[in-house]
NUKOL-37058 format. One record per residue (C-alpha): residue number from 0; x, y, z. Coordinates in nm, 2 decimals. Layout:
N
{site NUM {X Y Z}},
...
//
This chain:
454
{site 0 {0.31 3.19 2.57}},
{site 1 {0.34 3.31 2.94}},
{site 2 {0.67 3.16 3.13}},
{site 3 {0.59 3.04 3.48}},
{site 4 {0.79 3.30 3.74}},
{site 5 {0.91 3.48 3.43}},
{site 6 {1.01 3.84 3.59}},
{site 7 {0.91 4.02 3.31}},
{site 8 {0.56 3.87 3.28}},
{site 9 {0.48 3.92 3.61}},
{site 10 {0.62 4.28 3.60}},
{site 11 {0.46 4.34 3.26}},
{site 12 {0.05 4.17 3.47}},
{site 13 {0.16 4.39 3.77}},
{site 14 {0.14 4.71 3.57}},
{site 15 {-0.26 4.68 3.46}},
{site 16 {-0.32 4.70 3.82}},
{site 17 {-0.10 4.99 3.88}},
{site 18 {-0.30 5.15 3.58}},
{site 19 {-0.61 5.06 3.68}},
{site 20 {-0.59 5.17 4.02}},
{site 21 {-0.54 5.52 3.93}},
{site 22 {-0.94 5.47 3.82}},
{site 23 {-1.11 5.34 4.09}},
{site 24 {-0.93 5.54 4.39}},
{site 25 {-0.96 5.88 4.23}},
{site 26 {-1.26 5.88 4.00}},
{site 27 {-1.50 5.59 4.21}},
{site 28 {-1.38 5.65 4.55}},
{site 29 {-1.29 6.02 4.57}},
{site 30 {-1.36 6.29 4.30}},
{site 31 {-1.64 6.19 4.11}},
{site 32 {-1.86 6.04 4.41}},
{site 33 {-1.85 6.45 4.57}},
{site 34 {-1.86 6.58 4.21}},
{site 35 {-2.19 6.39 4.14}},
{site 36 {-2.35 6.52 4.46}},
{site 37 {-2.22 6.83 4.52}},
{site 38 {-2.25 6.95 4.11}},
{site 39 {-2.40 6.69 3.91}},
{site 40 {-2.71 6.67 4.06}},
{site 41 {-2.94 6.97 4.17}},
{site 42 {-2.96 7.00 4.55}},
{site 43 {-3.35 6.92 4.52}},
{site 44 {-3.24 6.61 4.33}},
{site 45 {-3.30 6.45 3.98}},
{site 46 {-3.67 6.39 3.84}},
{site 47 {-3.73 6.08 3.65}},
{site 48 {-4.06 5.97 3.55}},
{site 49 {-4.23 6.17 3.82}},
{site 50 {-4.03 6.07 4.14}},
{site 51 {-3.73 6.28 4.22}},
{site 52 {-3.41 6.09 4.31}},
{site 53 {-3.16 6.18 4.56}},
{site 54 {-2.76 6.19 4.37}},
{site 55 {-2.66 5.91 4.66}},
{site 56 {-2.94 5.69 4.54}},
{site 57 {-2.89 5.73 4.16}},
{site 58 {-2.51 5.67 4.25}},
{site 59 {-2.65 5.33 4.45}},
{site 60 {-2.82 5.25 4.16}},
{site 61 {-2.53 5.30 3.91}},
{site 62 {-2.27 5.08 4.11}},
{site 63 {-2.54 4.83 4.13}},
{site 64 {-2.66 4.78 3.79}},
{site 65 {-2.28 4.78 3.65}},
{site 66 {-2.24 4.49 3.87}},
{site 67 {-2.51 4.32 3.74}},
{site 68 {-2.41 4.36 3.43}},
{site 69 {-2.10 4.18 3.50}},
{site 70 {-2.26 3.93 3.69}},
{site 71 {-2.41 3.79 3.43}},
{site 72 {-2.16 3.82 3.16}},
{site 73 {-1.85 3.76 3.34}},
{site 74 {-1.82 3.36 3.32}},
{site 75 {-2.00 3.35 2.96}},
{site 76 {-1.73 3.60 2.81}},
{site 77 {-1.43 3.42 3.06}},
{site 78 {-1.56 3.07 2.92}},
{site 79 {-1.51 3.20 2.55}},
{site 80 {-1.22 3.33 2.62}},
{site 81 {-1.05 3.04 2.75}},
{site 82 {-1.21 2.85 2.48}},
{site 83 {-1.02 3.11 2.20}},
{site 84 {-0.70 3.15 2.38}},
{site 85 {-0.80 3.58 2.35}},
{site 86 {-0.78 3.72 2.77}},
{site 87 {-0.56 3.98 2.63}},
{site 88 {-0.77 4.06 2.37}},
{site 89 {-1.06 4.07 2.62}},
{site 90 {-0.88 4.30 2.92}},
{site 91 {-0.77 4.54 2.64}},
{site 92 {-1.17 4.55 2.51}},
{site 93 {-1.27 4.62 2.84}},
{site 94 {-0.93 4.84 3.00}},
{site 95 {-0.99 5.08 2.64}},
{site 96 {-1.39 5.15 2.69}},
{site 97 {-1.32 5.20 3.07}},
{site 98 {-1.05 5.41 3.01}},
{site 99 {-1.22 5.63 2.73}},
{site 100 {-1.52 5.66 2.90}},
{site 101 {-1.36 5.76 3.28}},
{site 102 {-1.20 6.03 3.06}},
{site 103 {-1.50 6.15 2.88}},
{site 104 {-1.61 6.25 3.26}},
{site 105 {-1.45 6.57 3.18}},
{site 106 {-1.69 6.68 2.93}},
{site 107 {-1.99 6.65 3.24}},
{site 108 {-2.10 6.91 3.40}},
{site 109 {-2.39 7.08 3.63}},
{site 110 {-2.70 6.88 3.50}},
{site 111 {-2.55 6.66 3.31}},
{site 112 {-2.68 6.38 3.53}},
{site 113 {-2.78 6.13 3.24}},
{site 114 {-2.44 6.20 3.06}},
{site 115 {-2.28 6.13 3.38}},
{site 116 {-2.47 5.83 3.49}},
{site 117 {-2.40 5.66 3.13}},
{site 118 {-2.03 5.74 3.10}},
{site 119 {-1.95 5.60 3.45}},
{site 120 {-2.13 5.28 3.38}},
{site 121 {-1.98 5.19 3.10}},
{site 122 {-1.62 5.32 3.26}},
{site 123 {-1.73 5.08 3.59}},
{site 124 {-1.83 4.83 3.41}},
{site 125 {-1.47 4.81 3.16}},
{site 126 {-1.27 4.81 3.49}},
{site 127 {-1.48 4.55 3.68}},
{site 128 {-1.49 4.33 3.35}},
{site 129 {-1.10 4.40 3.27}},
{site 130 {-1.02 4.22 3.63}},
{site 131 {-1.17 3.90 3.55}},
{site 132 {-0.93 3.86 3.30}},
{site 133 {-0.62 4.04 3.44}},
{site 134 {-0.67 3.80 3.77}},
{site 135 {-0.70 3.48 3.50}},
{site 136 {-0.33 3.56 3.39}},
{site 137 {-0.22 3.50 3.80}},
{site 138 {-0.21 3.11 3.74}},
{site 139 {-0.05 3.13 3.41}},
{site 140 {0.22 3.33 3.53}},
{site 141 {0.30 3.21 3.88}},
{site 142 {0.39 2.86 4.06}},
{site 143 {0.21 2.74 4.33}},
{site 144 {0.43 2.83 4.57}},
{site 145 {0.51 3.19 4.42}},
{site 146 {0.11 3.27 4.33}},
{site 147 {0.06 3.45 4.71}},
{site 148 {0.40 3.65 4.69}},
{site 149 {0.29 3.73 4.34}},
{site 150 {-0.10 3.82 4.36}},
{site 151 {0.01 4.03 4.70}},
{site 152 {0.27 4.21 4.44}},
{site 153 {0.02 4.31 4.17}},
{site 154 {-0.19 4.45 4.48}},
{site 155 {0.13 4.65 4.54}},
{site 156 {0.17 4.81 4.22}},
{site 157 {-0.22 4.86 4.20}},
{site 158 {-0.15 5.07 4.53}},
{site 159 {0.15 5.23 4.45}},
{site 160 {0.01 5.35 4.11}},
{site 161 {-0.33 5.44 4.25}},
{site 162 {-0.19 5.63 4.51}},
{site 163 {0.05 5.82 4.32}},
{site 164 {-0.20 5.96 4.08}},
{site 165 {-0.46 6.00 4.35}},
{site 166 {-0.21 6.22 4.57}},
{site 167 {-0.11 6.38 4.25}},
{site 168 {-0.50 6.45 4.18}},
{site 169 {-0.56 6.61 4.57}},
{site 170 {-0.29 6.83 4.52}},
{site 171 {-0.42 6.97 4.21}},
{site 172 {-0.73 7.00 4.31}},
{site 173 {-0.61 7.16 4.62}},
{site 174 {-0.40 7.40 4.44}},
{site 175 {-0.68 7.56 4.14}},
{site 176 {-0.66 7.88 4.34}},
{site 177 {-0.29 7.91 4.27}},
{site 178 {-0.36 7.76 3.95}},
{site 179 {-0.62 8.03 3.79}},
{site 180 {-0.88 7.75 3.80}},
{site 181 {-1.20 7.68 3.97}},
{site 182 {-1.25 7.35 4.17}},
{site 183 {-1.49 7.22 3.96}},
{site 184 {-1.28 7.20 3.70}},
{site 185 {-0.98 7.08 3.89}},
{site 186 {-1.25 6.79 3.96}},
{site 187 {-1.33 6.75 3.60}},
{site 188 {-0.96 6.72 3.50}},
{site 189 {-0.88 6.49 3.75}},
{site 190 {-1.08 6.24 3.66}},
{site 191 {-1.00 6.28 3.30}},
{site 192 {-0.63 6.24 3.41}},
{site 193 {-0.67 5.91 3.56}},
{site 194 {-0.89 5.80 3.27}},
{site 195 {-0.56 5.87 3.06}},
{site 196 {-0.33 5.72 3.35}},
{site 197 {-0.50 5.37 3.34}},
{site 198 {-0.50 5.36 2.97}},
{site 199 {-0.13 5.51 2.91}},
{site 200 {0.01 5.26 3.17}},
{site 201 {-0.16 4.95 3.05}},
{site 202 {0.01 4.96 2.75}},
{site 203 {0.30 4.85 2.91}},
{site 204 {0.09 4.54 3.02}},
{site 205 {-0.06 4.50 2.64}},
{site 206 {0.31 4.51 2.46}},
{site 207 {0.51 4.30 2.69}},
{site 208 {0.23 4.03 2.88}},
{site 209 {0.19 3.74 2.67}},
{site 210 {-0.14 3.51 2.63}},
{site 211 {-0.16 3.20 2.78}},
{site 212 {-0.35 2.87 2.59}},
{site 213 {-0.38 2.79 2.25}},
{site 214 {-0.72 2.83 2.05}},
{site 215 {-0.96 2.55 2.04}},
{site 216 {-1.14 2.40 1.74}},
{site 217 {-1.53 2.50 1.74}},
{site 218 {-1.73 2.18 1.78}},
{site 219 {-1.90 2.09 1.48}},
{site 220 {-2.24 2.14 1.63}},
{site 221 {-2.15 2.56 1.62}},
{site 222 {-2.02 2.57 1.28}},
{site 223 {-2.32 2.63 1.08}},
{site 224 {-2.40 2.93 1.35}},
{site 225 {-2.25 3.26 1.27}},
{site 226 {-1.90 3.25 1.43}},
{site 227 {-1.97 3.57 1.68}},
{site 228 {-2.35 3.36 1.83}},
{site 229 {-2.13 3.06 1.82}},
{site 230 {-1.93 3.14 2.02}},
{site 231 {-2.16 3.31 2.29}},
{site 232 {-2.37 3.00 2.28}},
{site 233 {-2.04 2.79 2.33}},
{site 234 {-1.95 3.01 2.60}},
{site 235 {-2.32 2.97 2.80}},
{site 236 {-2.29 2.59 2.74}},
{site 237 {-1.97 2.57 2.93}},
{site 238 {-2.05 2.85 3.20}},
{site 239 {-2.34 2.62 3.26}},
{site 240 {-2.14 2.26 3.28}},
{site 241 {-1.92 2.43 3.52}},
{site 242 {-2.19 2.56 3.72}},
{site 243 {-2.31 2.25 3.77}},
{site 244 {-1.96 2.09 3.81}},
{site 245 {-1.86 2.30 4.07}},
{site 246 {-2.09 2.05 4.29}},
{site 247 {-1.81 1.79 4.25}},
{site 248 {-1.53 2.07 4.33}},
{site 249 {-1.68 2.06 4.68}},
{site 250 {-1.41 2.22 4.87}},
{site 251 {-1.42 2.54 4.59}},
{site 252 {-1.76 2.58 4.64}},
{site 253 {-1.69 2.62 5.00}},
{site 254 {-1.44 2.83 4.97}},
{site 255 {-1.68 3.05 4.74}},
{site 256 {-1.89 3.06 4.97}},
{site 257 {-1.69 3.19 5.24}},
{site 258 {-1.53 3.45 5.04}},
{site 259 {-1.87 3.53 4.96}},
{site 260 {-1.98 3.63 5.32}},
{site 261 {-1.64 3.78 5.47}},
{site 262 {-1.56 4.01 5.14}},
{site 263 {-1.95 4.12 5.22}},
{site 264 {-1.76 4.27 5.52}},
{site 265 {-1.52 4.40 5.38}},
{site 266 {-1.66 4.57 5.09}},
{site 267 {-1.92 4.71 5.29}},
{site 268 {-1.65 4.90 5.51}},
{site 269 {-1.48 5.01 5.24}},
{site 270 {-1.78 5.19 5.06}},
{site 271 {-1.93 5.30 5.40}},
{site 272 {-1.60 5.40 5.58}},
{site 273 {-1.61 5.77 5.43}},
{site 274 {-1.95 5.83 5.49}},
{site 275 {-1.93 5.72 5.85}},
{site 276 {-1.67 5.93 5.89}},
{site 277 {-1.86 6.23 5.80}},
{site 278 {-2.20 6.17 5.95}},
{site 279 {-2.12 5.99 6.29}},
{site 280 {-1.81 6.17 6.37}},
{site 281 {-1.88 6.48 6.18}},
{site 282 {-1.50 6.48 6.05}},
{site 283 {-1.35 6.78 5.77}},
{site 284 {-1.34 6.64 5.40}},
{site 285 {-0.99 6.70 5.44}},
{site 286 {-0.93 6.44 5.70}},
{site 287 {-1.16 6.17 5.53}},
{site 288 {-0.93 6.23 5.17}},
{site 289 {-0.60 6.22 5.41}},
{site 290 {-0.71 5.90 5.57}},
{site 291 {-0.79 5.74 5.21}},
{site 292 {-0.39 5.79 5.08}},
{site 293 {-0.31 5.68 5.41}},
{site 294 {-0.50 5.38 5.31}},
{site 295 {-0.37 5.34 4.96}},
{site 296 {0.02 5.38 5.10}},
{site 297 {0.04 5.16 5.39}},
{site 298 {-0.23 4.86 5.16}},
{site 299 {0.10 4.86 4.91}},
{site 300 {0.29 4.72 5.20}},
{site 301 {0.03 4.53 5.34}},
{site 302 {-0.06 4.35 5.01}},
{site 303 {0.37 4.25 5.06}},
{site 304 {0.36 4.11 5.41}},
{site 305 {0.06 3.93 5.38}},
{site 306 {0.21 3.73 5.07}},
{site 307 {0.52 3.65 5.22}},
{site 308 {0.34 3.57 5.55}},
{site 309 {0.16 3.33 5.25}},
{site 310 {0.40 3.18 5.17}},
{site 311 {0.50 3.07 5.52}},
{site 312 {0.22 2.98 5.67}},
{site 313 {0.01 2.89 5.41}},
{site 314 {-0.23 3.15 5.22}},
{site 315 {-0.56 3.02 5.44}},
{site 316 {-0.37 3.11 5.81}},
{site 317 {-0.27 3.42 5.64}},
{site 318 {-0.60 3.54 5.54}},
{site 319 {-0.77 3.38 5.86}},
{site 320 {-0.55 3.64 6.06}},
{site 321 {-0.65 3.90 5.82}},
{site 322 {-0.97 3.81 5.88}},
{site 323 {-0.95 3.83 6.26}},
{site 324 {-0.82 4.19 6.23}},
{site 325 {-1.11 4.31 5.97}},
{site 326 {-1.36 4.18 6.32}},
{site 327 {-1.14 4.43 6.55}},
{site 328 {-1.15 4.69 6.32}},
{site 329 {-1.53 4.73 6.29}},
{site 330 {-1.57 4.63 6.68}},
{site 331 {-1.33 4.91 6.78}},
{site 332 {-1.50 5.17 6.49}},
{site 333 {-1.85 5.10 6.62}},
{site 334 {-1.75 5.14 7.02}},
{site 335 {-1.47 5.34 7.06}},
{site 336 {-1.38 5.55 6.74}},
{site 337 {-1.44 5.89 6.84}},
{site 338 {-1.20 6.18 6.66}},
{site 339 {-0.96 6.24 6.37}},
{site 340 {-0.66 6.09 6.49}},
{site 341 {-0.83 5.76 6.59}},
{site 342 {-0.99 5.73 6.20}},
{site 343 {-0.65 5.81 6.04}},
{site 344 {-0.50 5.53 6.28}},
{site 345 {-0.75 5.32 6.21}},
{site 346 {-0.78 5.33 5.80}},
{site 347 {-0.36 5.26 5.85}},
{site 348 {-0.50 4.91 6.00}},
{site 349 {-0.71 4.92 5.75}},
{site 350 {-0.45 4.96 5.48}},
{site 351 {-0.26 4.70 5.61}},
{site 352 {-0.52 4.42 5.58}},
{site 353 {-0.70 4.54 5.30}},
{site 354 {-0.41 4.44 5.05}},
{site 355 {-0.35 4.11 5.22}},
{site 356 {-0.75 4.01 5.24}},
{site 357 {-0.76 4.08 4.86}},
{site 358 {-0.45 3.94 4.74}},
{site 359 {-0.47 3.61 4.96}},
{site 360 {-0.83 3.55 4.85}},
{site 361 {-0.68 3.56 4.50}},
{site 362 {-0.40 3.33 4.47}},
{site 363 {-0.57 3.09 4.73}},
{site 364 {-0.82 3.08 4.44}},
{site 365 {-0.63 3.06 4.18}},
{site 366 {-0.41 2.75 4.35}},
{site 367 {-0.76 2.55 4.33}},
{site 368 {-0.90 2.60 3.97}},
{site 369 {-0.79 2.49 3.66}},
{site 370 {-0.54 2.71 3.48}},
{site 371 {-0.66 2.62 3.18}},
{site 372 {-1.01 2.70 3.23}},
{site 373 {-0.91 3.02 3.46}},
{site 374 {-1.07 3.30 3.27}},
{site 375 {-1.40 3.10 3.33}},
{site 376 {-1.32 3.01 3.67}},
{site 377 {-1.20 3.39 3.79}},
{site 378 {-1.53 3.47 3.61}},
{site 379 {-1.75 3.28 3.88}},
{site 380 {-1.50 3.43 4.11}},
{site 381 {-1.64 3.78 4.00}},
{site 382 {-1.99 3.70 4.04}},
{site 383 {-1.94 3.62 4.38}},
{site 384 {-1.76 3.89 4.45}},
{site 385 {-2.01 4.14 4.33}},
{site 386 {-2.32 3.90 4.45}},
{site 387 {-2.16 3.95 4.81}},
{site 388 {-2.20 4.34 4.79}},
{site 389 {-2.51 4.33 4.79}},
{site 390 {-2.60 4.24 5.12}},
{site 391 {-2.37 4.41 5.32}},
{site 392 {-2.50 4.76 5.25}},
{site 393 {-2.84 4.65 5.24}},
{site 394 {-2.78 4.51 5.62}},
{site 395 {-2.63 4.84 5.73}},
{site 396 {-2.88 5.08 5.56}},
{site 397 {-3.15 4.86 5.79}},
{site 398 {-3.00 4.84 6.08}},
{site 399 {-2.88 5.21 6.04}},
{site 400 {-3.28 5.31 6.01}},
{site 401 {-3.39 5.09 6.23}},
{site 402 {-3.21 5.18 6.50}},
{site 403 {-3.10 5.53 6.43}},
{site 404 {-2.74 5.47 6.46}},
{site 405 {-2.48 5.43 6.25}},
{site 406 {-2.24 5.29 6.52}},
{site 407 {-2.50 4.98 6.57}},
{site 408 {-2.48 4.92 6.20}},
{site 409 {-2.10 4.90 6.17}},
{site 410 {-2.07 4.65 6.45}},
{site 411 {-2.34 4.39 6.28}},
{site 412 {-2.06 4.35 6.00}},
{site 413 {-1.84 4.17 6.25}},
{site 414 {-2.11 3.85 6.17}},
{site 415 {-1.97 3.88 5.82}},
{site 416 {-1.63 3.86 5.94}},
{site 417 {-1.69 3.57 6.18}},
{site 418 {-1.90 3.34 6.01}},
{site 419 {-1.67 3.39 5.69}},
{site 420 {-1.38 3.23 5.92}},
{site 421 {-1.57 2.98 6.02}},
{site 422 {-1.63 2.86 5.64}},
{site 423 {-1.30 2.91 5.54}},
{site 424 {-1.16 2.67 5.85}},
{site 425 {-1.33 2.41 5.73}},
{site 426 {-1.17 2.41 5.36}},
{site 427 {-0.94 2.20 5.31}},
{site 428 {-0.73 2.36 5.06}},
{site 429 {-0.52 2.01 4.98}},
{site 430 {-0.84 1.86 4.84}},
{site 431 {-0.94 2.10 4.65}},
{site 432 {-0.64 2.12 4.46}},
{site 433 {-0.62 1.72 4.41}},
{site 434 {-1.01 1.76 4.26}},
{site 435 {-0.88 2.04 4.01}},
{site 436 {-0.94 1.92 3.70}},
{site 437 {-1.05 1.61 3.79}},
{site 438 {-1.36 1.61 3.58}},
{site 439 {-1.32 1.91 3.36}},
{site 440 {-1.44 1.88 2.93}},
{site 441 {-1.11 1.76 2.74}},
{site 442 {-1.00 2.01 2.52}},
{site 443 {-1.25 2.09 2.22}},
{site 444 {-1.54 1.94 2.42}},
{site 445 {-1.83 2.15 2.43}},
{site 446 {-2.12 1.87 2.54}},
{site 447 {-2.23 1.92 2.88}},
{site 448 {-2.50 1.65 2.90}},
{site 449 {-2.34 1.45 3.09}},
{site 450 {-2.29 1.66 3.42}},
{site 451 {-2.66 1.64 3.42}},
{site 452 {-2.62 1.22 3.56}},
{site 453 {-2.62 1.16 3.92}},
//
């Protein structure tokens, strides 16, 4: 069993993000994004049943359907394991097919686009999957009043470690001259590399974290089902009482809801940020890549202050002022930004809310759920959280062809940013946590009939 504040638990949950991090920045963000389009994918684009695709589109296509797919798994499988005491068993299901698969990349190449396609969704889909449960540990693990210091510090790590192995990944690819090696397969190794990265430093998370709860009994009513379609159905049944629960937890739902609309923002900025940079201002590769570890360094300490600031002030001001940076950042991108120097500036800023949004929206979560349902609960947190991305890039790509201008399209995010605040003012945090738990199943109790009264 987990020990509140233990620093070895928290050290030993700290170190999945720094594993993990070493996936997302190098192989989503960076390499394999150019790779796709720039080798992957013939320049005329990919054919399939009769309409020819473009490699941004099939990329589009991929990040959405992997979010789907957690969408509708994530509180099922976060439900059942709760239910089975098994999180660890679940993030090490998920952080092993991720990992193998982001590694497998290597063995793509020119025209491989169905290869490709297939190995990053399943990678994608083990490292979207693996957070629900890595964020269900933060409540087990930390106090109320250490949970911001403490989510902000597994942000730290995740940027620290993602960094590292992204910095070390430029400079390789940077040096394959010097190196007897061709770029594409500087690329190809790359990713491979931080395939092995997350799953090499994850162990240190799988030996030394420990796994919170204690198994339930299955409800007669399951037992003469086979155990594995037991425990799915179980799983539904609950996802399905706490969906329509969380219409008591009114002050959650709010919350949801706000996070909802302002991580739309941020989201958004962070998958469009690069290629603003390169078709509005028309800047080198080189300075897009150099801004992005810029970003990852200066988010480690940003993902610090913020918690501490936390702490202080309470997690909500925190992220409010967060918040209110995110609508001057997109204000000043869309009407002043105009070289190099101003974008590196500017992704610093960047950096130093980026950490704090994500780790504040986190442990201000995780104060008002149940810990012993948290797996279930940080799965509805998931499905928000990838519902919300949805919308954002779907507004810009309108506005962007509507009105022929990127710039236009970048400032309509700051309604994300400001109605978000606006929902998030008006939660009050205190109630929420009183409510937790309030009218959860008792342990063992799988009959959800009831929520269905007035």
């Amino acid at each position: 069993m987990c020990e509140m504040n233990d620093r070895k638990q928290i050290f030993a949950w700290a170190m999945y993000d720094w594993a993990n991090s070493a996936y997302i920045t190098t192989v989503t963000v960076a390499v394999l994004p150019i790779y796709f389009a720039g080798t992957v994918v013939p320049p005329e684009g990919f054919l399939i049943w009769g309409t020819r695709y473009s490699a941004t589109t099939l990329w589009a296509f991929i990040i959405s359907l992997s979010t789907f797919i957690i969408f509708l798994t994530a509180p099922v499988l976060g439900a059942v394991a709760d239910f089975t005491a098994s999180k660890k068993r679940f993030l090490m299901a998920f952080c092993w097919s991720g990992s193998l698969f982001a590694t497998l990349l290597f063995f793509c190449g020119s025209g491989d686009v169905w290869k490709t396609m297939t190995f990053f969704l399943v990678a994608q889909v083990g490292f979207v999957g693996g957070n629900v449960f890595y964020d269900a540990f933060l409540p087990h693990i930390a106090s109320e009043d250490r949970m911001d210091r403490v989510s902000g510090k597994g942000y730290a790590f995740g940027y620290i470690g993602g960094g590292l192995q992204f910095a070390l990944s430029l400079a390789f690819i940077s040096c394959h001259g010097a190196l007897g090696i061709d770029r594409t397969l500087a690329a190809r190794i790359a990713m491979a590399a931080a395939g092995i990265w997350w799953a090499g430093f994850s162990a240190v998370t799988f030996i030394f974290l420990k796994e919170t709860g204690t198994p339930e009994k299955l409800p007669e009513r399951y037992r003469g089902i086979p155990r594995p379609f037991a425990f799915i159905r179980l799983g539904i049944d609950r996802t399905v009482g706490t969906a329509l629960r969380v219409r008591r937890y009114s002050h959650l739902l709010l919350f949801l809801v706000a996070f909802m609309v302002y991580d739309d923002g941020i989201q958004t900025v962070i998958t469009m940020a690069t290629i603003y940079g390169a078709e509005e201002l028309r800047l080198d590769v080189s300075v897009l890549m150099t801004t992005l570890l810029i970003i990852q360094i200066i988010a480690i300490f940003g993902a610090l202050l913020f918690g501490r600031l936390g702490e202080r002030f309470t997690a909500k001001r925190a992220l409010l002022a967060a918040l209110l940076i995110w609508s001057g950042i997109v204000i000043y991108a869309a009407r002043f930004l105009t070289g190099p120097v101003e974008y590196v500036i500017l992704g610093a800023v960047v950096g130093l809310v980026l950490g704090g949004s994500q780790a504040l929206s986190r442990s201000l979560y995780g104060s008002m759920i149940p810990a012993r349902s948290s797996a279930e609960f940080y799965g509805f947190y998931s499905v928000f959280s990838k519902f919300s991305a949805i919308w954002g890039p779907l507004a810009f790509g309108i506005i962007r062809q509507v009105s022929g201008s990127s710039r236009n399209a970048i400032v309509s995010l700051v309604i994300f940013f400001l109605v978000g605040m606006i929902l998030l003012s008006l939660v009050d945090v205190e109630k929420a946590k009183r409510a937790r738990g309030s009218d959860l199943p008792a342990e063992g109790d799988g009959d959800f009939s009831t929520v269905l009264a007035p």
